[in-house]
C-alpha positions in Angstrom: 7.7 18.2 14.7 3.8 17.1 13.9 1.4 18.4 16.8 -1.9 19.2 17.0 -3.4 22.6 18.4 -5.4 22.1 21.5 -7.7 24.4 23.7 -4.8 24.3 26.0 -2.8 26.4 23.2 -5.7 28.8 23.0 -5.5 31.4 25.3 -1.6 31.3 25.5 -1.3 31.7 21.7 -3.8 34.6 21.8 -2.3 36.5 24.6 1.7 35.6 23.9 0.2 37.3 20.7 -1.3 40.2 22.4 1.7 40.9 23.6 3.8 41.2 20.8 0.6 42.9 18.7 2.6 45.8 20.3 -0.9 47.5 20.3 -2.6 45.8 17.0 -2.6 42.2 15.3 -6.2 42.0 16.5 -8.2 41.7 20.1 -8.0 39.0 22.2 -11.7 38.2 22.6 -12.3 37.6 18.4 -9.3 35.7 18.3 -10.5 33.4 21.2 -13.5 32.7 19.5 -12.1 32.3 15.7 -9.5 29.8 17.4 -12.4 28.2 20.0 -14.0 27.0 16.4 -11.7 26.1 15.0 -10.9 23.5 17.1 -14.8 22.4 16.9 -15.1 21.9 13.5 -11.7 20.3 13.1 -8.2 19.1 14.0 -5.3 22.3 13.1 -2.4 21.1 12.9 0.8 23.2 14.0 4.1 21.8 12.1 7.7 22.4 11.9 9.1 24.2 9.2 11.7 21.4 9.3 9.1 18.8 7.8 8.6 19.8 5.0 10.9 20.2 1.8 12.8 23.7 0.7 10.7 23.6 -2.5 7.1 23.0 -0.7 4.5 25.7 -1.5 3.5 27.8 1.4 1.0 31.0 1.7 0.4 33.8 3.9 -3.0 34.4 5.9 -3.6 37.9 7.4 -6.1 39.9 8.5 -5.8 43.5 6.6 -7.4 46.4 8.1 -7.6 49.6 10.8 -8.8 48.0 13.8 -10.6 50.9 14.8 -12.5 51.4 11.7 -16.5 51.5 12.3 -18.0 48.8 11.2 -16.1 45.9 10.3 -17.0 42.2 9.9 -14.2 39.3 8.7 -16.1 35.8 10.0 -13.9 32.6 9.5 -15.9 31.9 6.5 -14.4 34.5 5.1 -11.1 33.4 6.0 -11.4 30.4 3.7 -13.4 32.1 1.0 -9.6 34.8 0.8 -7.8 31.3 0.3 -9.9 29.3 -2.0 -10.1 32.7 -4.0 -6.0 32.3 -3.6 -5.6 28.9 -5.1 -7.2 29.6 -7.9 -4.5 31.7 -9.2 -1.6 29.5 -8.0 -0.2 27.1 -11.1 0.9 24.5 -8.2 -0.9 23.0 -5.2 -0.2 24.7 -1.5 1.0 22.1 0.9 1.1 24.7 4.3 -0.5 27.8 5.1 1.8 30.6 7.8 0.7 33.5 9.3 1.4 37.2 8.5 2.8 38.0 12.2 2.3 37.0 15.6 -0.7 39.2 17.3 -4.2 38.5 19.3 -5.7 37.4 16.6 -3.2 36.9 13.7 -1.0 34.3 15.4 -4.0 32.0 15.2 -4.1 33.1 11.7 -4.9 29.6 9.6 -6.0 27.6 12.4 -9.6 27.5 11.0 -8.2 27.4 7.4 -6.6 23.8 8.6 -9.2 22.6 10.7 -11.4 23.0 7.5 -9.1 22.3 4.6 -6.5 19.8 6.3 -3.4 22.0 5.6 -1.1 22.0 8.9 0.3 25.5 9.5 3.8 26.0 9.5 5.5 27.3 13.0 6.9 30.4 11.0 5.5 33.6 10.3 6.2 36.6 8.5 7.4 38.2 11.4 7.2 37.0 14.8 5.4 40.5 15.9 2.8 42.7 14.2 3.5 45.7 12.0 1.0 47.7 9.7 1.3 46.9 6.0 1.4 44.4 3.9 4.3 44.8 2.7 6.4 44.9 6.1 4.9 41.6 6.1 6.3 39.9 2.8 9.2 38.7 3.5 11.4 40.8 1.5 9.9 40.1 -1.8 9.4 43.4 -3.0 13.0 42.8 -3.6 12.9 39.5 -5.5 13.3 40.5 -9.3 10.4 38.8 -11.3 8.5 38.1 -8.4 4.7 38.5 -8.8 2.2 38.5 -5.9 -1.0 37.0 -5.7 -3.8 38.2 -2.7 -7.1 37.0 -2.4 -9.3 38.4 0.1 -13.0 39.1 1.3 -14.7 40.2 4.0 -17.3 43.1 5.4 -20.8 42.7 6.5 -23.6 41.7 4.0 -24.1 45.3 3.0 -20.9 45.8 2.5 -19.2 42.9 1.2 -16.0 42.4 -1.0 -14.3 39.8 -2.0 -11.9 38.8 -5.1 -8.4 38.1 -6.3 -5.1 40.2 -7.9 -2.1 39.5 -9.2 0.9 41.8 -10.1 3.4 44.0 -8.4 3.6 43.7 -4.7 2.6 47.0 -4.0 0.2 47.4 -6.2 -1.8 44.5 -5.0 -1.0 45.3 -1.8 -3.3 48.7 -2.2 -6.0 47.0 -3.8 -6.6 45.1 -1.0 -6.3 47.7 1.7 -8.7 49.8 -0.3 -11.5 47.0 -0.4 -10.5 46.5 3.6 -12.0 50.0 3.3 -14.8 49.5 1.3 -16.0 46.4 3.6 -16.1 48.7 6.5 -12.5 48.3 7.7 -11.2 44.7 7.3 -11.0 42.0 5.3 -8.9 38.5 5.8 -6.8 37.9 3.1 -4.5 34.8 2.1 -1.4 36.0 -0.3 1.8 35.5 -1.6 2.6 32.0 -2.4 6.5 31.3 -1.8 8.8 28.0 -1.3 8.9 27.3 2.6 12.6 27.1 2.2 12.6 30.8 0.8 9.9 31.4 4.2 12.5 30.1 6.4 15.5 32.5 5.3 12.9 35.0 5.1 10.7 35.4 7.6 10.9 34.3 11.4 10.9 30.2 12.2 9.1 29.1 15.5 7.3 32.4 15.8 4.0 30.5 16.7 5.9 28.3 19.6 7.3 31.4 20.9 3.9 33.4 21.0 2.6 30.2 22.9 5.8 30.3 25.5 5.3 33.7 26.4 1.3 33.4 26.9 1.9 30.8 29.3 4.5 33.3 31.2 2.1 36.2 30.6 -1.3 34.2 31.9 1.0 33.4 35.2 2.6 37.0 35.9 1.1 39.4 34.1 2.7 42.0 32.2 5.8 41.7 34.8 6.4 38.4 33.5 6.0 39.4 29.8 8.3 41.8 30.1 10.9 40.0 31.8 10.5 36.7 29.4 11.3 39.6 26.7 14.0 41.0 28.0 12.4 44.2 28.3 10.9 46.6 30.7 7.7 48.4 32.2 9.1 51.9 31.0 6.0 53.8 31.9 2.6 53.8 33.2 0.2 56.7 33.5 -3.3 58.3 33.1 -4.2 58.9 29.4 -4.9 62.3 29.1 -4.7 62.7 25.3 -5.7 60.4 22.8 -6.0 60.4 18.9 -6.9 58.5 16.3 -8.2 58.5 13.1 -8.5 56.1 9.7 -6.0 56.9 6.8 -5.5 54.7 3.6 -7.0 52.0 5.9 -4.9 52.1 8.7 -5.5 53.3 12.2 -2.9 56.4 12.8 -2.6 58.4 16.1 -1.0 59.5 19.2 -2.0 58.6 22.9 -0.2 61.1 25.9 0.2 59.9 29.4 0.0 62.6 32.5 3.1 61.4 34.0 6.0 63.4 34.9 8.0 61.9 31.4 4.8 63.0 29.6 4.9 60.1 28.0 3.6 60.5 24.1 2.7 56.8 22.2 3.0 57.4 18.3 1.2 54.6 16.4 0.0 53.5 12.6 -2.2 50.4 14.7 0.8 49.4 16.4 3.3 51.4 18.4 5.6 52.9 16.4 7.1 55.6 18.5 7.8 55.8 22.4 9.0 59.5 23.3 9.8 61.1 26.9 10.5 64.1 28.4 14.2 63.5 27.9 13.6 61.6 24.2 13.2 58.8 22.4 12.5 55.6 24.4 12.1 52.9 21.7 10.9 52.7 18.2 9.8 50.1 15.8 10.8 47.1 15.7 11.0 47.5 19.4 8.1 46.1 20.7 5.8 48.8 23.1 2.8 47.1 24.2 0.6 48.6 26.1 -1.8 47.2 29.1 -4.9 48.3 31.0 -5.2 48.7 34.6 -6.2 45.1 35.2 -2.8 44.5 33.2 -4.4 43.4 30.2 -3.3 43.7 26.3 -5.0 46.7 25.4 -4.6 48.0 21.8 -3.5 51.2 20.3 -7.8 51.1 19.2 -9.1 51.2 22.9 -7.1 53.6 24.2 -9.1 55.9 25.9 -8.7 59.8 27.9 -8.9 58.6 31.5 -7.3 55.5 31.1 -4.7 54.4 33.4 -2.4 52.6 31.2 1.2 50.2 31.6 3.9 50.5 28.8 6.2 47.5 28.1 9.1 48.1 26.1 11.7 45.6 24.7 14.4 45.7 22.9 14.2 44.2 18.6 17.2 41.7 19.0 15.0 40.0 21.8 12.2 39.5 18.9 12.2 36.8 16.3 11.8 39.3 13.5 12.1 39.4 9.6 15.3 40.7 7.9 12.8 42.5 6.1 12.3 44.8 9.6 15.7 46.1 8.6 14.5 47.3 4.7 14.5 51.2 5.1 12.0 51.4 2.4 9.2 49.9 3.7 9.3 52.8 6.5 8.5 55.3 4.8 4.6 55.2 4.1 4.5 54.6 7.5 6.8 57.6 8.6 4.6 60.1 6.1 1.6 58.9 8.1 3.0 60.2 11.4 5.1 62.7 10.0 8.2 61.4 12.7 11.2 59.7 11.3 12.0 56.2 12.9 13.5 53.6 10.9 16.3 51.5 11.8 19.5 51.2 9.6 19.5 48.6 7.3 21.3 45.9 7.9 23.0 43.4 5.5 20.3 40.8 3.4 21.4 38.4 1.7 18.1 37.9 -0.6 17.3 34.3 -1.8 
């Protein structure tokens, strides 16, 4: 199916992505206004995966960064700039653009690329929730033998802008670009990784955008209740912050928020939510989805947290997400587990790599 994006699909896509940002993939007020323009400079279009053919080029947008970082600046122009610095490297021609995962503002990830450029974005992403690197977002193809990624990317205020383009190894290139996220104040949008949309589909999580849409609309009318019940999930605790952490390492935000309640409930997170622990143990881990919400009951991020806070914890299960096999890769845990120094990975489960 052929549609195009409307300021009806807004808010919903922006706070169905809040949601499963599982306390990162952006804030809801910049990706309200990236999405508000690009519907006025232009017509996004939101397609099917179904229309297009297996062997169709595709590319991933993102937003790489800490969220919490000082001084960051990635304006749409800079969007484009990251994927016209892209296409330069790619022998063919792209034909879609998909985003990275589903959060506030990276589910609207290429809506101003199309409304400028004319390519639709493909109802997939790279995994229908947010997670912190790069490579948790690829789709599996640090497994692919001979495959070799290309990432441009720009971004940071005038003082401290970057931009350019890199090719090679996966995670190499991956690290280049979260090092100039650094050196541009925190963040820098990035468009990466060209791959057939038929290897996107196997890959990566189909209708991830329309479900991020669905569960706005069930959010904006119930609040976190709602969310949480559309999920399959839970409000597993709520409390008053009385410890909170966080600091910037290898350009990720990394930290640990406690609650005064009687579970003493302790949040880990490397920008999202890795880690729910009570008094009595572990409630969920990563991929579970634990999102956390202010006291008005809206999407608050592991990066405004806050000592005094009283704070909502939704938790649901990983088999209620549409999530990438690549969620089951032990590997692309660890960085993530050395950052927190906690060990949470799930077991891996069978891949059949394409």
């Amino acid at each position: 199916m052929k549609r195009q994006l409307t300021h009806d699909d807004i808010r919903a896509a922006v706070y169905g992505g809040a949601v499963l940002g599982g306390g990162g993939g952006g804030f809801v007020e910049r990706g309200l206004r990236t999405a508000e323009l690009a519907l006025q400079v232009g017509t996004p279009e939101l397609w099917s995966a179904d229309e297009f053919a297996d062997g169709d080029l595709t590319a991933t947008v993102a937003l790489v960064g800490a969220p919490a970082a000082p001084d960051p600046q990635v304006l749409p122009t800079h969007l484009v700039r990251a994927l016209e610095l892209l296409r330069r490297e790619l022998p063919g021609d792209l034909v879609a653009l998909h985003t990275n995962e589903n959060g506030a503002e990276t589910t609207i990830n290429g809506w101003f690329h199309s409304a400028l450029t004319g390519l639709p974005v493909i109802d997939l992403a790279c995994n229908g929730r947010a997670h912190p690197s790069s490579q948790m977002g690829a789709m599996g193809l640090h497994r692919r033998d001979g495959y070799r990624s290309s990432q441009g990317y720009a971004g940071g205020k005038p003082h401290a802008y970057v931009e350019g383009a890199v090719s090679g190894r996966l995670d190499a290139t991956s690290n280049v670009v979260r090092r100039a996220s650094v050196e541009a104040g925190g963040w820098v949008g990035v468009a990466r990784n060209p791959v057939e949309v038929g290897y996107a589909v196997r890959n990566g999580a189909p209708g991830a955008i329309g479900f991020a849409i669905e569960l706005g609309h069930r959010f904006l009318a119930e609040g976190p209740a709602g969310a949480a019940a559309r999920l399959g999930g839970e409000i597993a605790a709520a409390g008053t912050v009385r410890a909170y952490r966080c600091e910037q390492r290898e350009g990720l935000d990394v930290g640990v928020a406690v609650l005064d309640d009687a579970q003493g409930t302790t949040l880990h997170f490397v920008n999202e939510y890795m880690a729910l622990d009570l008094a009595d143990g572990r409630r969920a881990a990563f991929p579970d989805l634990i999102t956390t919400f202010d006291e008005a009951g809206q999407p608050l991020a592991s990066a405004d947290v806050a000592v005094g806070q009283r704070i909502e914890v939704l938790v649901a299960p990983a088999e209620n997400l549409l999530l990438s096999p690549t969620m089951y890769m032990p590997e692309v845990y660890a960085p993530v587990e050395a950052l927190l120094g906690i060990e949470f990975a799930p077991a891996e489960k069978a891949f059949a790599h394409v």
